[in-house]
C-alpha positions in Angstrom: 10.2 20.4 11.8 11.3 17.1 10.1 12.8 14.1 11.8 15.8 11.5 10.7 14.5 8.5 8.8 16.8 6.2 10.4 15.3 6.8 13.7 11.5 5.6 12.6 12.5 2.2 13.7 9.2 0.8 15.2 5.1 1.3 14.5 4.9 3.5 17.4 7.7 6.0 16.0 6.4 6.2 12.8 2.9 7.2 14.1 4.1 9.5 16.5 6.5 11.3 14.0 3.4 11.9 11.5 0.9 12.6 14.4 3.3 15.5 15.8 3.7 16.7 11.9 7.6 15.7 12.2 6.9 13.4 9.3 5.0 13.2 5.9 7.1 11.1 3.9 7.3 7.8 2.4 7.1 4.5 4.8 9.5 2.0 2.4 12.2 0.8 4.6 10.8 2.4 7.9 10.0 0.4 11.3 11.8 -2.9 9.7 10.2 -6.3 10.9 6.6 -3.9 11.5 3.4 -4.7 9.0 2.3 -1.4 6.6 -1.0 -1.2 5.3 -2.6 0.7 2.8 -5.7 2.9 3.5 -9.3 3.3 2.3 -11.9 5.0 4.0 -15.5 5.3 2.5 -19.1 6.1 4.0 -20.8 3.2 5.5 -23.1 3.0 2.5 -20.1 2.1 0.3 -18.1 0.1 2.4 -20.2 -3.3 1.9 -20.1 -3.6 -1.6 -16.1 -2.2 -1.4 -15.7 -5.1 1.3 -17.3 -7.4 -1.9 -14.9 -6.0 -3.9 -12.1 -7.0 -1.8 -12.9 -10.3 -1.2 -13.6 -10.9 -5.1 -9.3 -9.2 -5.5 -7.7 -10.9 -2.8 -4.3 -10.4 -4.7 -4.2 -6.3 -5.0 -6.7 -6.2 -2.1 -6.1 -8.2 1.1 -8.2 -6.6 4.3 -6.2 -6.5 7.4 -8.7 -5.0 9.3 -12.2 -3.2 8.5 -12.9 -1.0 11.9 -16.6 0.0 13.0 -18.1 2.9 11.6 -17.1 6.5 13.0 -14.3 5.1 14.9 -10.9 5.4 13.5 -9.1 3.5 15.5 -7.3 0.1 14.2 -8.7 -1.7 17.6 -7.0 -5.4 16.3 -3.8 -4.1 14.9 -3.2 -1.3 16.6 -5.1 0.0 19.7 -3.3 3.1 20.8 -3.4 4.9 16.8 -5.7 7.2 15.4 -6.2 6.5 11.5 -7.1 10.7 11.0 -3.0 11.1 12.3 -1.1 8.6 12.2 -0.3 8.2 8.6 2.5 10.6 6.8 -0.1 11.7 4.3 -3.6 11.7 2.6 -5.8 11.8 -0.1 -9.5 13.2 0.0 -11.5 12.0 -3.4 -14.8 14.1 -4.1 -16.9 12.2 -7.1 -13.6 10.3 -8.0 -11.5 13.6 -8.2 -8.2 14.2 -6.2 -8.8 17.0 -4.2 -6.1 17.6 -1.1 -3.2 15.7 0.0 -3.2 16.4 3.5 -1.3 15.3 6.4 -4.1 14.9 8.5 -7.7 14.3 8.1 -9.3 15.3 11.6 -11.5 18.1 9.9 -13.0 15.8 7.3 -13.5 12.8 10.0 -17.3 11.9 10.2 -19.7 9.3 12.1 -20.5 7.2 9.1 -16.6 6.5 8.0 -15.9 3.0 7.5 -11.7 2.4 7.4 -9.9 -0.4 5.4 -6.6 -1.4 6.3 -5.3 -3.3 3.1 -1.9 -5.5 3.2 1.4 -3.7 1.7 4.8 -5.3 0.2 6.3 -2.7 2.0 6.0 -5.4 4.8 7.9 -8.5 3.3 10.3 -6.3 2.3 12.2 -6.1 5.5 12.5 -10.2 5.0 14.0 -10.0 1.6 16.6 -7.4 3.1 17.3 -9.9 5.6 17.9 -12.5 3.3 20.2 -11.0 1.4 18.0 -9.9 -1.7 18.7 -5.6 -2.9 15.4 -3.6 -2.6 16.4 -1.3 -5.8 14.0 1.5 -4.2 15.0 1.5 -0.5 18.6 1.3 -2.0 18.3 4.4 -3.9 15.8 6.1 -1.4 12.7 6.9 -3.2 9.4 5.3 -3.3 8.6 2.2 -5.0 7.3 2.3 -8.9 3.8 1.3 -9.8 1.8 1.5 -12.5 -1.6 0.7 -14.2 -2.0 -2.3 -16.2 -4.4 -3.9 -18.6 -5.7 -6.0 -16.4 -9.2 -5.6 -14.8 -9.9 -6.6 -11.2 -13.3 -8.4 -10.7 -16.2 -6.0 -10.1 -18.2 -5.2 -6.9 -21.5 -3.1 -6.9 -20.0 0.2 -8.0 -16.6 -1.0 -7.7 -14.7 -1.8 -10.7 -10.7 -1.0 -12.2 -7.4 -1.8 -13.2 -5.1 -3.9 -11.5 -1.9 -2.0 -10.1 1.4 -3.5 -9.6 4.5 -2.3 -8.0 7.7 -3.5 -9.4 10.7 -4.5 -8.7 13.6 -5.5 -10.4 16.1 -8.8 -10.1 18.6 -10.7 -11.2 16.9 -14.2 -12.1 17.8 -16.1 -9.6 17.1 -13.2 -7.0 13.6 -12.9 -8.6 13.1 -16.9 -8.0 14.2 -16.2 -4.0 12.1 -13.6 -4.0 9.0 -15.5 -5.2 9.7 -17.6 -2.3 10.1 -15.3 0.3 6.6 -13.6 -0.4 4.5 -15.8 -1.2 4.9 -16.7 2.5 2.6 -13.1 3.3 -0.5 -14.0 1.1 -2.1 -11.3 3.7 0.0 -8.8 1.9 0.0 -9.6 -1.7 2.4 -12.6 -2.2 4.0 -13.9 -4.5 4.1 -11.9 -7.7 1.6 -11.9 -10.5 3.8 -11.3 -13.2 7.6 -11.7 -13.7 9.0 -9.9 -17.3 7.4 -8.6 -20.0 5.5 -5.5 -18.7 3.9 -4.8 -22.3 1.9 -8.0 -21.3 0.7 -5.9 -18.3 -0.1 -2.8 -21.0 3.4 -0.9 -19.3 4.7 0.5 -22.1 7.3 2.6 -20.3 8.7 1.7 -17.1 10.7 4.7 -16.4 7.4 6.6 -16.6 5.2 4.6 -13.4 2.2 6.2 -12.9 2.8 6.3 -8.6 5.9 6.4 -7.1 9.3 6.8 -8.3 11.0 5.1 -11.2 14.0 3.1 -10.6 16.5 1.5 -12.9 16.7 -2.1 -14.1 20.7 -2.9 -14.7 21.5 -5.6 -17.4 20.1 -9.1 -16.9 17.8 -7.7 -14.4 14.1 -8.8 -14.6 11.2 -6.6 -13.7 9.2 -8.0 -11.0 5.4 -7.4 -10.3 3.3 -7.6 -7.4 0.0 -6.9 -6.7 -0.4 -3.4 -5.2 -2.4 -2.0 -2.6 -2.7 1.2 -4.6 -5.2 -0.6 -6.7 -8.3 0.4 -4.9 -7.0 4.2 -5.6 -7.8 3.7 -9.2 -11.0 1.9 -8.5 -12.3 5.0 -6.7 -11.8 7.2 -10.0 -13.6 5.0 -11.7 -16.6 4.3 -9.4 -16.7 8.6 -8.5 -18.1 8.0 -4.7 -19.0 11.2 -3.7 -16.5 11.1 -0.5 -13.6 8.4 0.1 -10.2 8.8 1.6 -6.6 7.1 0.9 -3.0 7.0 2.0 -0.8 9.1 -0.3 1.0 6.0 -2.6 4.1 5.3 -0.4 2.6 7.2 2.5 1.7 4.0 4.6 -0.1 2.8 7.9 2.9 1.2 10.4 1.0 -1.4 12.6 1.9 -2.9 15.8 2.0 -6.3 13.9 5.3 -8.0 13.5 5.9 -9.0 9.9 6.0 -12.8 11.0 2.7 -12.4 11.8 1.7 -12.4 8.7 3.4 -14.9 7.1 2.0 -18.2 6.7 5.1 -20.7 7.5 
């Protein structure tokens, strides 16, 4: 059973549709004006030293919300979810190995789970659409590009990686609006880290992302980079934790939380 996209217009819809397995698709463009997050979860043991991490990689990795171990519910952002539901899809890491991409994770819940909610550009986007700016991805109705760079986020215990960006592409003065627009939501990623020239980034290829789904850049178009949620993803094949669980990339958390909320002015 599948549901229309245009109908996913709040937090609560999305949730529902994924909970009731109507949904399992990607979040760009859903519940406009509601705050996505990305997902880690990691055993209680970890989840200090990933909290470390997170703090030390503000840019890729701003917390939203950390929730109390063995309880998966978002109690700040969202009382009424369940985190084991409520997202379109999963991924279950064993030693740093990708092994199921379910579309829930009740069976694999336990009492020592720590859950991160980390900020997503998914959520300023509904701002640049309002002010005028194309979202190439929504546009063409696939999920945004990212891609590993050269660029190594600051370590944390066992925690350490590359930096992912997603990317977007603008005309030049579009890409200076846009600058403007997000760096209002530090709380989910901000302004952009890198603007042109992706081999400076070590992306050699960007109709070849390494999550997501490439999009064109038409002439005089700049690519656009932000820091990307999907970074702690990476991170976790690195560091091999024997259990940890993420969104699928794309596959958000919708929050209660009104995109203003986030911004800063």
């Amino acid at each position: 059973m599948s549901i229309d996209r245009a109908s996913l217009l709040t937090g609560a819809a999305v949730r529902e549709a994924c909970r009731t397995d109507q949904f399992s698709g990607q979040t760009s463009g859903l519940a406009p004006g509601f705050a996505q997050a990305n997902l880690v979860i990691l055993r209680e043991a970890e989840a200090a030293h990933f909290r470390e991490f997170c703090a030390k990689n503000p840019k890729p990795c701003p917390v939203l919300e950390v929730t109390e171990a063995g309880n998966p519910c978002p109690r700040q952002s969202t009382p009424d979810a369940d985190l084991r539901t409520d997202l379109p899809r999963y991924r279950v890491w064993e030693s740093g190995e990708l092994v199921e991409e379910p579309t829930s994770i009740s069976h694999l819940w336990q009492d020592d789970l720590v859950a991160f909610l980390i900020g997503c550009s998914f959520t300023f986007e509904a701002e640049m659409i309002r002010a005028g700016l194309p979202v190439r991805h929504i546009d063409l109705g696939v999920n945004v590009p990212m891609y590993r760079t050269n660029v190594p986020c600051e370590s944390a215990g066992i925690f350490s990686g590359p930096l992912v960006v997603s990317m977007r592409p603008f005309l030049p003065a579009d890409a200076i609006r846009a600058i403007q627009i997000t760096g209002r939501f530090p709380a989910v990623h901000g302004e952009p880290v890198h603007l042109g020239f992706p081999d400076q980034l070590g992306i050699t290829d960007l109709s070849q992302p390494d999550f997501g789904d490439p999009v064109p850049l038409h002439e005089g178009e700049l690519p656009v980079f932000w820091a990307c949620g999907v970074t702690p993803q990476t991170v976790l094949m690195e560091a091999k934790p024997e259990f940890a669980i993420t969104h699928s990339p794309g596959c958000m958390f919708v929050t209660d939380w009104k995109d203003e909320q986030l911004a800063t002015r």
